[in-house]
N, CA, C and O atoms as a GROMACS GRO file, in nm:
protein
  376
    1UNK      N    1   2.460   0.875  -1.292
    1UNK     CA    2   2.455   0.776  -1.398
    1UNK      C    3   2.314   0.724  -1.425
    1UNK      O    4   2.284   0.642  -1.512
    2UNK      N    5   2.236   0.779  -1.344
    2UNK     CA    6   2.110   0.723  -1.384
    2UNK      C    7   2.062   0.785  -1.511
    2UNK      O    8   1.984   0.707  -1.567
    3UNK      N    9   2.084   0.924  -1.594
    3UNK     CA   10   2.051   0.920  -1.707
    3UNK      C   11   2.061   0.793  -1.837
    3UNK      O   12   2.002   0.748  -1.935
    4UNK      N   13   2.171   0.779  -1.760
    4UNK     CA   14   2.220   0.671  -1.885
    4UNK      C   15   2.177   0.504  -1.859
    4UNK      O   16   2.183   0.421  -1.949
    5UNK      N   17   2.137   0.477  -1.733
    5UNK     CA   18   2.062   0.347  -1.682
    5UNK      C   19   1.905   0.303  -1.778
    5UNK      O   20   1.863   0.194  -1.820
    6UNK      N   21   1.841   0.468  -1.788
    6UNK     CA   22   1.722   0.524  -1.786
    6UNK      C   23   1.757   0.449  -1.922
    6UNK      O   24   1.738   0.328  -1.936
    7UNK      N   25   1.814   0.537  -2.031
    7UNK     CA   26   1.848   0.524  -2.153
    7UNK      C   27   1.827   0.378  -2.188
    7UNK      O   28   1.736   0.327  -2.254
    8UNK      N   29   1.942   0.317  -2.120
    8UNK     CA   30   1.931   0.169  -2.172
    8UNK      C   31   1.812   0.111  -2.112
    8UNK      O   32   1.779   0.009  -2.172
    9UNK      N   33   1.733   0.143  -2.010
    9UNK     CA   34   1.606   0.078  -2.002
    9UNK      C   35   1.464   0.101  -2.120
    9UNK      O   36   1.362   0.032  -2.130
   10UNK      N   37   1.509   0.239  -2.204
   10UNK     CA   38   1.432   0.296  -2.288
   10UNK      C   39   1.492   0.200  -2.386
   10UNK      O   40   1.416   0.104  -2.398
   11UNK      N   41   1.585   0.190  -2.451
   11UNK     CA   42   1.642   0.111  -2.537
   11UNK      C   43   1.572  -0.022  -2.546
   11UNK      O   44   1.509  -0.054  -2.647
   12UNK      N   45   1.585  -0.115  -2.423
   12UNK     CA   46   1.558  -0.239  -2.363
   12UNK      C   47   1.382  -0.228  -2.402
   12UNK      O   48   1.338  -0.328  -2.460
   13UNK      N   49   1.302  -0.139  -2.380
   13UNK     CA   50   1.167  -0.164  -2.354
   13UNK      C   51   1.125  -0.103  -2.536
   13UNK      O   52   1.007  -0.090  -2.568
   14UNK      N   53   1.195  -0.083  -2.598
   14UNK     CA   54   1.188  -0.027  -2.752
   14UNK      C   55   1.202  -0.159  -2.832
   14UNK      O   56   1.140  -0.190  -2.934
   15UNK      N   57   1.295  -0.231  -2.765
   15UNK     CA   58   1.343  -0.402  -2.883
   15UNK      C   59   1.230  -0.456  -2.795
   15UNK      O   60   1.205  -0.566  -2.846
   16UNK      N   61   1.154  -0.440  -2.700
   16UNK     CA   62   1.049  -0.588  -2.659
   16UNK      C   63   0.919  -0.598  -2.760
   16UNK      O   64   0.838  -0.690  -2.779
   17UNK      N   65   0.935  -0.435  -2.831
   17UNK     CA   66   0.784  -0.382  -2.898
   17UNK      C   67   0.803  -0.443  -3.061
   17UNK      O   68   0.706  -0.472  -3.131
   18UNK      N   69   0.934  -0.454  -3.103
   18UNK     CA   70   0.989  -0.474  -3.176
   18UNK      C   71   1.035  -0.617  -3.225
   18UNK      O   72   1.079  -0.647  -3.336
   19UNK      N   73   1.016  -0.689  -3.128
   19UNK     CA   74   1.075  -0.839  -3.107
   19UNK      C   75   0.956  -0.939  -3.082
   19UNK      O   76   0.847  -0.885  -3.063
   20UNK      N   77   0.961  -1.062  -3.079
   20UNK     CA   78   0.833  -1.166  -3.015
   20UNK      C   79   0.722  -1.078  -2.964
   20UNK      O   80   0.629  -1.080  -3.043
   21UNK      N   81   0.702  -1.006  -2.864
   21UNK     CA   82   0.616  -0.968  -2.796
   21UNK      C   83   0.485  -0.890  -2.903
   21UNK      O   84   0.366  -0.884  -2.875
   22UNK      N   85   0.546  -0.841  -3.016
   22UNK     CA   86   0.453  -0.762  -3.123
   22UNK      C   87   0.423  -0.842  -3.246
   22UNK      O   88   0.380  -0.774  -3.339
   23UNK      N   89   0.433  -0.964  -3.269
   23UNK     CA   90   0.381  -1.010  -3.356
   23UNK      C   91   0.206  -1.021  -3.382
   23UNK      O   92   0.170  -1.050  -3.496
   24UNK      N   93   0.123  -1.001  -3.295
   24UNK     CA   94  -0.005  -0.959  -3.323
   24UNK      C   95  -0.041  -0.852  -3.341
   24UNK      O   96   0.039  -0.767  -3.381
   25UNK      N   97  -0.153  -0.824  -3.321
   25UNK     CA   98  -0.235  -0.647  -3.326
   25UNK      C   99  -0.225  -0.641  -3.193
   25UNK      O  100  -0.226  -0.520  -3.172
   26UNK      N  101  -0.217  -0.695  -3.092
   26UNK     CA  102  -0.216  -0.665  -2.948
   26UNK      C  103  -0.147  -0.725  -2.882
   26UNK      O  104  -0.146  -0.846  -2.905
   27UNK      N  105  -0.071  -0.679  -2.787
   27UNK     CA  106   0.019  -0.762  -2.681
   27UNK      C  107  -0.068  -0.863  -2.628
   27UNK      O  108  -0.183  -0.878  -2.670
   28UNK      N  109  -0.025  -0.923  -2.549
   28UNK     CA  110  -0.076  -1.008  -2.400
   28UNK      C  111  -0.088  -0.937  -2.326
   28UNK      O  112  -0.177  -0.977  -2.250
   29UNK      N  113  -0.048  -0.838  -2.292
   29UNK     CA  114  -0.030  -0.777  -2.181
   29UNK      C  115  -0.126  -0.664  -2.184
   29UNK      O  116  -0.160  -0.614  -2.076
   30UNK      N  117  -0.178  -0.612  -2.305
   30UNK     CA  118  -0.300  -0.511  -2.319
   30UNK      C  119  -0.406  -0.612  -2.312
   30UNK      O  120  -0.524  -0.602  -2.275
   31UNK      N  121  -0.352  -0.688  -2.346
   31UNK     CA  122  -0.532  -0.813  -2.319
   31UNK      C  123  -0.555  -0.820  -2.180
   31UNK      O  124  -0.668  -0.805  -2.133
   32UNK      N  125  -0.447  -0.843  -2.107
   32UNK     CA  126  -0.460  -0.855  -1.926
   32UNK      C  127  -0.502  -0.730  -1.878
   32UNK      O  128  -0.578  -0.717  -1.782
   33UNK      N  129  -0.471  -0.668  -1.922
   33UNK     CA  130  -0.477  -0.517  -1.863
   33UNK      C  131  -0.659  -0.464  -1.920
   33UNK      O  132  -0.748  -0.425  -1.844
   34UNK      N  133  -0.667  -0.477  -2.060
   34UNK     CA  134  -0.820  -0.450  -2.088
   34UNK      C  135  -0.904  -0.551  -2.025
   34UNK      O  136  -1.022  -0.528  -2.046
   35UNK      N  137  -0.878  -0.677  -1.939
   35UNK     CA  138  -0.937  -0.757  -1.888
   35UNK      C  139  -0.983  -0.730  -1.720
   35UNK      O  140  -1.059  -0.791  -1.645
   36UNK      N  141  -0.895  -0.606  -1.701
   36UNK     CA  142  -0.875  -0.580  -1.522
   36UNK      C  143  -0.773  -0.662  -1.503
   36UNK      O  144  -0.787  -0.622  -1.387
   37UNK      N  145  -0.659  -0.758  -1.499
   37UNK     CA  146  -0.619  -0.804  -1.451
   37UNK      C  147  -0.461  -0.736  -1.448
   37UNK      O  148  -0.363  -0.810  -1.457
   38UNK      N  149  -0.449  -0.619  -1.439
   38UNK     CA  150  -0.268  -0.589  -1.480
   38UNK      C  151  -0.213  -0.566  -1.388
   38UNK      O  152  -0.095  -0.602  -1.379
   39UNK      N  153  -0.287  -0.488  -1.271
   39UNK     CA  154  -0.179  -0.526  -1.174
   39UNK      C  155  -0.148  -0.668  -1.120
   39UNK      O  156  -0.030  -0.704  -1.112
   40UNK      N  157  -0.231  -0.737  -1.091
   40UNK     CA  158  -0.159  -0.848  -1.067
   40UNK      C  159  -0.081  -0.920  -1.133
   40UNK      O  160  -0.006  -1.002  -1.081
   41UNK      N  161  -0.094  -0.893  -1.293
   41UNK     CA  162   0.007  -0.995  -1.398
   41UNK      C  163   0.145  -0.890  -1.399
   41UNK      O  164   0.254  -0.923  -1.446
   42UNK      N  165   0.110  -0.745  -1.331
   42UNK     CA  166   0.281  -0.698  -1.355
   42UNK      C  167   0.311  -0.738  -1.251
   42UNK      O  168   0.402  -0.818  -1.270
   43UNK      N  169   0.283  -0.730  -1.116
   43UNK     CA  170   0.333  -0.804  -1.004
   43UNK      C  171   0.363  -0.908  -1.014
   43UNK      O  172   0.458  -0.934  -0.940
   44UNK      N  173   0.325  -0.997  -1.078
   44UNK     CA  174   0.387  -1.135  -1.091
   44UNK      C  175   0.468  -1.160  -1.168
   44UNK      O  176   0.502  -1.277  -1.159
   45UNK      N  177   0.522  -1.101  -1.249
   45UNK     CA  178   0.643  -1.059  -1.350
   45UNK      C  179   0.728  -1.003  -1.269
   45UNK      O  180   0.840  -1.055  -1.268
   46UNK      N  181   0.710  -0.907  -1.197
   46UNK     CA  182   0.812  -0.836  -1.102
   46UNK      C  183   0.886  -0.975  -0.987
   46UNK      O  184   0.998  -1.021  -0.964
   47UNK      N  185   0.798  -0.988  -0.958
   47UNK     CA  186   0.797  -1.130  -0.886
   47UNK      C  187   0.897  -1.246  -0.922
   47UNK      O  188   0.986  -1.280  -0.844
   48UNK      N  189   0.875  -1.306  -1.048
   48UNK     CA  190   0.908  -1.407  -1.078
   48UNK      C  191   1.049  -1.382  -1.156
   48UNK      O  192   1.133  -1.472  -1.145
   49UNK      N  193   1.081  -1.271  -1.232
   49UNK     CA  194   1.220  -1.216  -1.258
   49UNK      C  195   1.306  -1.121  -1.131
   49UNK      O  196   1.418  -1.085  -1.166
   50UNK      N  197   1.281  -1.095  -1.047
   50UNK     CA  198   1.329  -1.070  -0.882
   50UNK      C  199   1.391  -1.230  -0.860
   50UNK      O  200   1.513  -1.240  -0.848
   51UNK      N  201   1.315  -1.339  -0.856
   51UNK     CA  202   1.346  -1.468  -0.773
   51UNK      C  203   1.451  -1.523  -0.885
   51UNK      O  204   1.540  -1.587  -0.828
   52UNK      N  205   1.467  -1.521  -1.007
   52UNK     CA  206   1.533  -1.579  -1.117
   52UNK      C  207   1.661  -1.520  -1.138
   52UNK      O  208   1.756  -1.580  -1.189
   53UNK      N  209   1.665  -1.393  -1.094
   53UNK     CA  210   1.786  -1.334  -1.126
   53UNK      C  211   1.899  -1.380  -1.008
   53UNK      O  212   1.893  -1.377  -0.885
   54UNK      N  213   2.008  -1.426  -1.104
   54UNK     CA  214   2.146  -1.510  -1.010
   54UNK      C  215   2.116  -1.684  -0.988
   54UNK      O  216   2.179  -1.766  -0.921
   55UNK      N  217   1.942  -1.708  -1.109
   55UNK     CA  218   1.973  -1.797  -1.095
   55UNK      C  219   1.964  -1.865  -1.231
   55UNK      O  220   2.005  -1.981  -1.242
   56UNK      N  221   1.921  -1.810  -1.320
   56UNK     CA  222   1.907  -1.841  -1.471
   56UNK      C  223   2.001  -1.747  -1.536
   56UNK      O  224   1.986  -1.625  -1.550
   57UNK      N  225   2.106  -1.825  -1.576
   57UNK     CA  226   2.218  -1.761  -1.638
   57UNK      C  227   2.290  -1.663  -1.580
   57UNK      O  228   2.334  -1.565  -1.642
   58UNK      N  229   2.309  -1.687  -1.442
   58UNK     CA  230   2.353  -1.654  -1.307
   58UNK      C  231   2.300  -1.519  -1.320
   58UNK      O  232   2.202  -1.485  -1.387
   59UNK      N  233   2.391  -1.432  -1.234
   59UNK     CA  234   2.314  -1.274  -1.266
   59UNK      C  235   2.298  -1.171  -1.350
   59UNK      O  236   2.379  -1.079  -1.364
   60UNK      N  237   2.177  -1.185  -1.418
   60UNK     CA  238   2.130  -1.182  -1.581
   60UNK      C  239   2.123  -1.053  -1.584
   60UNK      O  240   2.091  -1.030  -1.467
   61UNK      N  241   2.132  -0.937  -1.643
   61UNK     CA  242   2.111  -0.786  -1.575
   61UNK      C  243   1.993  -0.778  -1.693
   61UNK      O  244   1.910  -0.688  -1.684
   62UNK      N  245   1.986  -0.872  -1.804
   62UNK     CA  246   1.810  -0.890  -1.884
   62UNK      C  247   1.739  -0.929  -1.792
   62UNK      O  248   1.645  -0.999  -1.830
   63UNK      N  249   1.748  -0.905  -1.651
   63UNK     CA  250   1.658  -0.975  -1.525
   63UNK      C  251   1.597  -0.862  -1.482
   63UNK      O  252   1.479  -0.849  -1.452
   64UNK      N  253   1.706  -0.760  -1.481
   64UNK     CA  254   1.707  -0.692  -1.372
   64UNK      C  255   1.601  -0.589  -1.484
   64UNK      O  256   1.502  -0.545  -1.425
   65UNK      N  257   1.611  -0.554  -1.617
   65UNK     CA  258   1.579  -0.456  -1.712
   65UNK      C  259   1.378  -0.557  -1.716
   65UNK      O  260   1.281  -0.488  -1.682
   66UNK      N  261   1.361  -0.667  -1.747
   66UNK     CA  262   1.245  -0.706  -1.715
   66UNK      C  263   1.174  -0.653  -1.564
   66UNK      O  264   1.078  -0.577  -1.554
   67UNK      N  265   1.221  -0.693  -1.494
   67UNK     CA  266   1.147  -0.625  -1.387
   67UNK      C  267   1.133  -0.464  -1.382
   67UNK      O  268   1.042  -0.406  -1.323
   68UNK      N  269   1.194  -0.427  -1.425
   68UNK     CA  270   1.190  -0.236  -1.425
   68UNK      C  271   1.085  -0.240  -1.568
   68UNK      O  272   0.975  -0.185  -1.556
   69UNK      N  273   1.114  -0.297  -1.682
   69UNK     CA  274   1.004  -0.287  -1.748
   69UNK      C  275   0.852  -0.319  -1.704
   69UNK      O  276   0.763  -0.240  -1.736
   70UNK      N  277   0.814  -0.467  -1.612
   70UNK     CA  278   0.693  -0.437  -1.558
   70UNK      C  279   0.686  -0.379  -1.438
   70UNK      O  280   0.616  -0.435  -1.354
   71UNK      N  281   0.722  -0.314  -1.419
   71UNK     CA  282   0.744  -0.217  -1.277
   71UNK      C  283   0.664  -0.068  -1.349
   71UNK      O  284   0.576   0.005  -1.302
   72UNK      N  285   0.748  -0.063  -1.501
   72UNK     CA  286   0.693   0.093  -1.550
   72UNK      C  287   0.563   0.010  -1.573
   72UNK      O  288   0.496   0.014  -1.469
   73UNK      N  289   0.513  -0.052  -1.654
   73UNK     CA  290   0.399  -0.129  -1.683
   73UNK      C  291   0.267  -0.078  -1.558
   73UNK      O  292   0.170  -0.003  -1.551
   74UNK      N  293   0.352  -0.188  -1.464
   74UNK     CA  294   0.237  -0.149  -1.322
   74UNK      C  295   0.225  -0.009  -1.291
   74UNK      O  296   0.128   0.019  -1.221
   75UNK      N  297   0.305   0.090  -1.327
   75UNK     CA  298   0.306   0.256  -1.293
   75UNK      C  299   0.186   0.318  -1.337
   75UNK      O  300   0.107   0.404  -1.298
   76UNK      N  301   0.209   0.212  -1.471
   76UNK     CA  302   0.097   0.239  -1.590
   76UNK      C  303  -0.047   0.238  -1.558
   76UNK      O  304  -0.121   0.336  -1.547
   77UNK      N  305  -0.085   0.083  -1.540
   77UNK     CA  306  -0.189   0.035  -1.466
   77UNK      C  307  -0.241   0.074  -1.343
   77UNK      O  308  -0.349   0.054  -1.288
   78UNK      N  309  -0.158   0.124  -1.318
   78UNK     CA  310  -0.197   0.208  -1.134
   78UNK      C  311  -0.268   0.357  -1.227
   78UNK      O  312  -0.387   0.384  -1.210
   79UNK      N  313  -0.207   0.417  -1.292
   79UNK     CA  314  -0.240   0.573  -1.305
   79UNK      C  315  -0.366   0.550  -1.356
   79UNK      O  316  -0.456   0.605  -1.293
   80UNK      N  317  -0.421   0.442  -1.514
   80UNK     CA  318  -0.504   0.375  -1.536
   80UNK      C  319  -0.632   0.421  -1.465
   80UNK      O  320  -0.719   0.504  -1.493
   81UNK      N  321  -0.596   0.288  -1.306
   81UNK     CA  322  -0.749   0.264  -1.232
   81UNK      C  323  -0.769   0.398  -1.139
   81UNK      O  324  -0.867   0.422  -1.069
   82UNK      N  325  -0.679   0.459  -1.152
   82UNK     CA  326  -0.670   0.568  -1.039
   82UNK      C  327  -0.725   0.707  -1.122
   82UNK      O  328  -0.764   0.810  -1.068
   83UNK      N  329  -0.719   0.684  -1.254
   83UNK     CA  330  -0.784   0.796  -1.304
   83UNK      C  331  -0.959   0.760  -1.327
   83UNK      O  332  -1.056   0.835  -1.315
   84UNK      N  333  -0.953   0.592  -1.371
   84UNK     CA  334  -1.106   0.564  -1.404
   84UNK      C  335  -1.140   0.557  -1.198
   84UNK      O  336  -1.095   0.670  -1.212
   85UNK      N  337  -1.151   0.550  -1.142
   85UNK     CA  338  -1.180   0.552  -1.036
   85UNK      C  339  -1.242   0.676  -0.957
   85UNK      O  340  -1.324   0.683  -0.865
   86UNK      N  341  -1.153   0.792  -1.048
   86UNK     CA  342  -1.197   0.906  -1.018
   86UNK      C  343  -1.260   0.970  -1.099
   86UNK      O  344  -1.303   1.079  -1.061
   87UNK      N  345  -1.289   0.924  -1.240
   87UNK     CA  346  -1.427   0.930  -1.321
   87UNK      C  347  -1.544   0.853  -1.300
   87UNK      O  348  -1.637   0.901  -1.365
   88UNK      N  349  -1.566   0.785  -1.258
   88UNK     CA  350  -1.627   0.674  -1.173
   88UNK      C  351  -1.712   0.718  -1.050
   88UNK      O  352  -1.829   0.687  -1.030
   89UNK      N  353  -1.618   0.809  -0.955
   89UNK     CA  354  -1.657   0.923  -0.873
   89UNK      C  355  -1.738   1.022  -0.901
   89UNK      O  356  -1.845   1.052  -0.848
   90UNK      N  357  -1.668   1.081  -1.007
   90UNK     CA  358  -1.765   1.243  -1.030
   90UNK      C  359  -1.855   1.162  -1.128
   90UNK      O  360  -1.957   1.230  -1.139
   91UNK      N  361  -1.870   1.043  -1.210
   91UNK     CA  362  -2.016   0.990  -1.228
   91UNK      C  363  -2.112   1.007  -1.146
   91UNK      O  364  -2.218   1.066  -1.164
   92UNK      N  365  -2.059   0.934  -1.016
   92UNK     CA  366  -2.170   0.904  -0.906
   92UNK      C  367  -2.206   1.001  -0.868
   92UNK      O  368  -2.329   1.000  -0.864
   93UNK      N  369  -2.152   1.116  -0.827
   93UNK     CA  370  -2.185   1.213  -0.725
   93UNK      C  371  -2.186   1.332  -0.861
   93UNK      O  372  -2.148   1.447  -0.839
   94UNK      N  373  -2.228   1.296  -0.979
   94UNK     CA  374  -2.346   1.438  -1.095
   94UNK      C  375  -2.496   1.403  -1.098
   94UNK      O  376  -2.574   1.475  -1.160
   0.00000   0.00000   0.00000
């Protein structure tokens, strides 16, 4: 059943682009992220919807789909510094 989990998390992360979150030319969250700061702001999203869920509108499963959304986010941000890191590398050592 995880095809179909997947699905509705694709679904779920399609209405956030679509909804409040896109009313500018840029998220918040590309601002944190072009700032250096994304892993720690997806960790703290992961964080703070982990501790909320069962307790804001008891067990919210829009809890559970936020945290898997900044979870892919941080996947994001990891591949990110891990690729400039290793351009960064073969800078130094041409």
């Amino acid at each position: 059943n995880e095809d179909i989990l997947i699905q509705e998390l694709q679904r779920y992360v399609d209405t956030t682009y679509t909804q409040h979150y896109a009313q500018g030319n840029i998220q918040t969250t590309e601002f944190i992220i072009d700032n250096g700061h994304g892993i720690g702001h997806t960790v703290g999203n992961v964080i703070k919807y982990a501790q909320r869920y069962g307790k804001k509108e008891g067990r919210n499963r829009k809890d559970i789909l936020k945290i898997l959304h900044y979870a892919l986010i941080m996947l994001y941000v990891h591949d990110l510094e891990v690729e400039n890191q290793g351009q960064a590398h073969q800078k130094f050592n041409t």
